[in-house]
C-alpha positions as CSV (number, residue, x, y, z in Angstrom):
1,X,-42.2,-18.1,14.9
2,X,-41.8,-15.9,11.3
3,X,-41.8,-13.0,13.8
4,X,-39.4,-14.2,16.3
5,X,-36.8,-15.3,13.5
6,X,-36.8,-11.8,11.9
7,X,-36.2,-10.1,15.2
8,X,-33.0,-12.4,16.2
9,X,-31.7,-11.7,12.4
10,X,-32.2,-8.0,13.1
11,X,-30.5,-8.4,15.8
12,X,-27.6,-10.0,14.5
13,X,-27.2,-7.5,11.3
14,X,-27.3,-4.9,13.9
15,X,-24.3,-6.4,16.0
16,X,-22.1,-6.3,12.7
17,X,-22.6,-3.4,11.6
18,X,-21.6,-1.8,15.5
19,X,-19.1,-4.2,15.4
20,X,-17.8,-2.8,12.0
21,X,-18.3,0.7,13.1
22,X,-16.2,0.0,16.2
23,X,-13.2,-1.3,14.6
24,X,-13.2,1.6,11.7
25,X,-13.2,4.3,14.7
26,X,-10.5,2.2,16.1
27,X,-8.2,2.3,13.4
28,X,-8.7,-1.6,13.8
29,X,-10.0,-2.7,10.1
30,X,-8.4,-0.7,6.9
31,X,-11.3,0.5,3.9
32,X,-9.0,0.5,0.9
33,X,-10.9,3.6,0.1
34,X,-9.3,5.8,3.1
35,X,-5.7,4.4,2.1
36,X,-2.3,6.2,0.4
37,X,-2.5,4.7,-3.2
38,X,1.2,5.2,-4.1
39,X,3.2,4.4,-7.5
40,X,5.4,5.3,-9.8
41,X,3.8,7.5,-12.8
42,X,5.4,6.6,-16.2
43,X,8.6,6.0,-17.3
44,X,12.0,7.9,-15.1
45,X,13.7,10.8,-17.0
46,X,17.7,11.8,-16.7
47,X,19.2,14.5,-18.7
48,X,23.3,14.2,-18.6
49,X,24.6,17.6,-16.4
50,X,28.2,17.6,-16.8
51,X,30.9,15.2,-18.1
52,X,33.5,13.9,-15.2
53,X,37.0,14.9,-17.1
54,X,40.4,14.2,-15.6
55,X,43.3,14.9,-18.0
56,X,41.2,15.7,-20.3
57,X,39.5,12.4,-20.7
58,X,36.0,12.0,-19.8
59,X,35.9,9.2,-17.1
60,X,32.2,9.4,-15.8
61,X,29.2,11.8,-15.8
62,X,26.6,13.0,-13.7
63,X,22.7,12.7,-15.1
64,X,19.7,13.6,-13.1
65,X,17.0,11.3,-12.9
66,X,13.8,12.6,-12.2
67,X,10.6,9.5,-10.8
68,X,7.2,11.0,-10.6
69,X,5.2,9.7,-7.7
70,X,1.8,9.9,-7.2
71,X,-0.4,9.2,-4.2
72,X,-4.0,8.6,-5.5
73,X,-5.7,7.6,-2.1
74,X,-7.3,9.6,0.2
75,X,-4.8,9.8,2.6
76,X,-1.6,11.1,3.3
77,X,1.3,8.3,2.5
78,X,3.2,7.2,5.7
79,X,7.1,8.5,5.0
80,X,8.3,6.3,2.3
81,X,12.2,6.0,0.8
82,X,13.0,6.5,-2.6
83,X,15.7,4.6,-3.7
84,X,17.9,4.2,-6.7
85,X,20.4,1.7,-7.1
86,X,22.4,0.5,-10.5
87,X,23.8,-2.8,-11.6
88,X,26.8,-2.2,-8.6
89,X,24.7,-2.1,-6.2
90,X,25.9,2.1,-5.7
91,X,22.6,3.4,-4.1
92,X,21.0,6.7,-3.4
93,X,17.9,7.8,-1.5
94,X,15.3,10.2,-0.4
95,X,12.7,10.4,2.0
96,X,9.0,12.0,1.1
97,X,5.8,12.1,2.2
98,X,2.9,12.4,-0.5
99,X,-0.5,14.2,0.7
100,X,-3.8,13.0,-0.9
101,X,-3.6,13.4,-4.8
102,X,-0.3,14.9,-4.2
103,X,1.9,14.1,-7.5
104,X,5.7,15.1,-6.6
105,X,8.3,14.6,-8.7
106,X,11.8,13.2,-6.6
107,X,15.4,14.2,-8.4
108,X,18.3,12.5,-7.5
109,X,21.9,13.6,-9.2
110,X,23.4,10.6,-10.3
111,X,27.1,9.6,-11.1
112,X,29.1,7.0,-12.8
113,X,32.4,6.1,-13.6
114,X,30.7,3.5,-15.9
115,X,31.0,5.2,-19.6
116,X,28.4,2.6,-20.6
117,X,23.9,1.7,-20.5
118,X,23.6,0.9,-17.4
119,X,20.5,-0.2,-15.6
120,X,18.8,1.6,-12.5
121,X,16.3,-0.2,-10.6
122,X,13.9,2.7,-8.2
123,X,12.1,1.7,-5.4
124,X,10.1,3.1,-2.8
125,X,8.9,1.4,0.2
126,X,7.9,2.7,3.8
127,X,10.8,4.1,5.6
128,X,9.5,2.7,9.1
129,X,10.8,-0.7,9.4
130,X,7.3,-1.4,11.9
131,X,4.8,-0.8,8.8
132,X,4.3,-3.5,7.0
133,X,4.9,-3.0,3.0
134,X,2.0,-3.8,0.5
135,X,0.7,-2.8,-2.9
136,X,-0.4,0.6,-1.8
137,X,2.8,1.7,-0.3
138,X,5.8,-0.1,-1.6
139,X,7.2,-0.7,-5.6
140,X,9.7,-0.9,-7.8
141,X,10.7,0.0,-11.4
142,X,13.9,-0.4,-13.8
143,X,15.2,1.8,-16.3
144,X,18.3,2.1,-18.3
145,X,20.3,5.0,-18.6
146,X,21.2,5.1,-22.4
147,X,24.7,6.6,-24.0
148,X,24.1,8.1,-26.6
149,X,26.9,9.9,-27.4
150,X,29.9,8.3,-30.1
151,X,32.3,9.9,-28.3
152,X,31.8,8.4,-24.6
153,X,32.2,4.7,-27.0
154,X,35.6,3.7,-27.0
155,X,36.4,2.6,-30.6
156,X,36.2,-1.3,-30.5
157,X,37.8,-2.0,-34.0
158,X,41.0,-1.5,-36.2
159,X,41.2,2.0,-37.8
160,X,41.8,1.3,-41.5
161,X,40.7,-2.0,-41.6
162,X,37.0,-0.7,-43.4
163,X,39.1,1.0,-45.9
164,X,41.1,-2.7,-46.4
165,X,37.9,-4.3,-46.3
166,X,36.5,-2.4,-48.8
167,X,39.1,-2.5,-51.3
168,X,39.4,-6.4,-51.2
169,X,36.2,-6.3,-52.2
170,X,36.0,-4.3,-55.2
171,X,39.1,-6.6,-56.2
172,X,36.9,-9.6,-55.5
173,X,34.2,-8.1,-57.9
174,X,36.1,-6.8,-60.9
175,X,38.3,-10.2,-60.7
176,X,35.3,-12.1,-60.5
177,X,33.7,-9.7,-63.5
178,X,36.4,-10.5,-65.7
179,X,36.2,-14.3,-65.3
180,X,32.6,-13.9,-66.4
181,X,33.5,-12.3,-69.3
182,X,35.9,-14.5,-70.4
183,X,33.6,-17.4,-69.9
């Protein structure tokens, strides 16, 4: 009975494993091993190109913002869209396809009429509407664009009113010294 038990589980295993074999030739069942491993490597750079000038005020600029992308599976990625949008919803994008350990690096020239931080979100996803999006071929990151520059701030207070500000206060002090001293 021992015998005839072992046989009909060796039986069984053997099935499966066919079985298995079948639907891997058959595209039918995804290993995780054999996939496109896509994401976004560390943080987005942008370097400011030019200034936007119109009578000569500056009334924009244009950056470019560089996303590195890696694919560390062992396939090649389906054809995926980069995609940059800011807080305005203006949106860019390119589409790329990443080989097997391929790291590329995706530059966009980016410009605003916004002389202020502003916020990019980048996301890339698959470009075929029919392929289904998942860890291993869609994302999404935000960065802020900084400005760093004193003279792209407009000047938000009074000129002349530090220098009042200041003098009030020594005032305060030497009036309030000389109460002291005559206490």
């Amino acid at each position: 009975m021992g015998h005839i038990k072992s046989k009909f589980f060796t039986l069984i295993f053997t099935i499966i494993i066919f079985i298995y074999l079948f639907l891997i030739i058959n595209n039918k069942l995804h290993v995780s091993a054999a996939e496109a491993e896509v994401y976004i490597d560390g943080e987005p750079t942008y370097k400011l190109i030019k200034d936007i000038i119109k009578n000569d005020e500056i009334i924009g600029k244009i950056y470019e913002i560089n996303i590195t992308l890696v694919n560390s599976g062992f396939i090649s990625s389906d054809e995926l869209t980069v995609n940059l949008t800011d807080e305005e919803y203006f949106s860019l994008s390119r589409k790329i396809i990443l080989n097997a350990g391929e790291t590329k690096v995706v530059s966009f020239n980016w410009s605003t009429l916004l002389i202020k931080n502003q916020k990019i979100i980048i996301s890339f996803y698959p470009s075929n509407p029919d392929i289904d999006w998942n860890k291993y071929n869609s994302g999404s990151k935000s960065f802020t664009i900084y400005i760093t520059e004193e003279k792209d701030i407009k000047a938000t207070s009074t000129p002349g009113f530090e220098i009042i500000s200041l003098i009030t206060a020594i005032l305060i002090f030497t009036f309030l010294l000389k109460i002291r001293n005559n206490s």
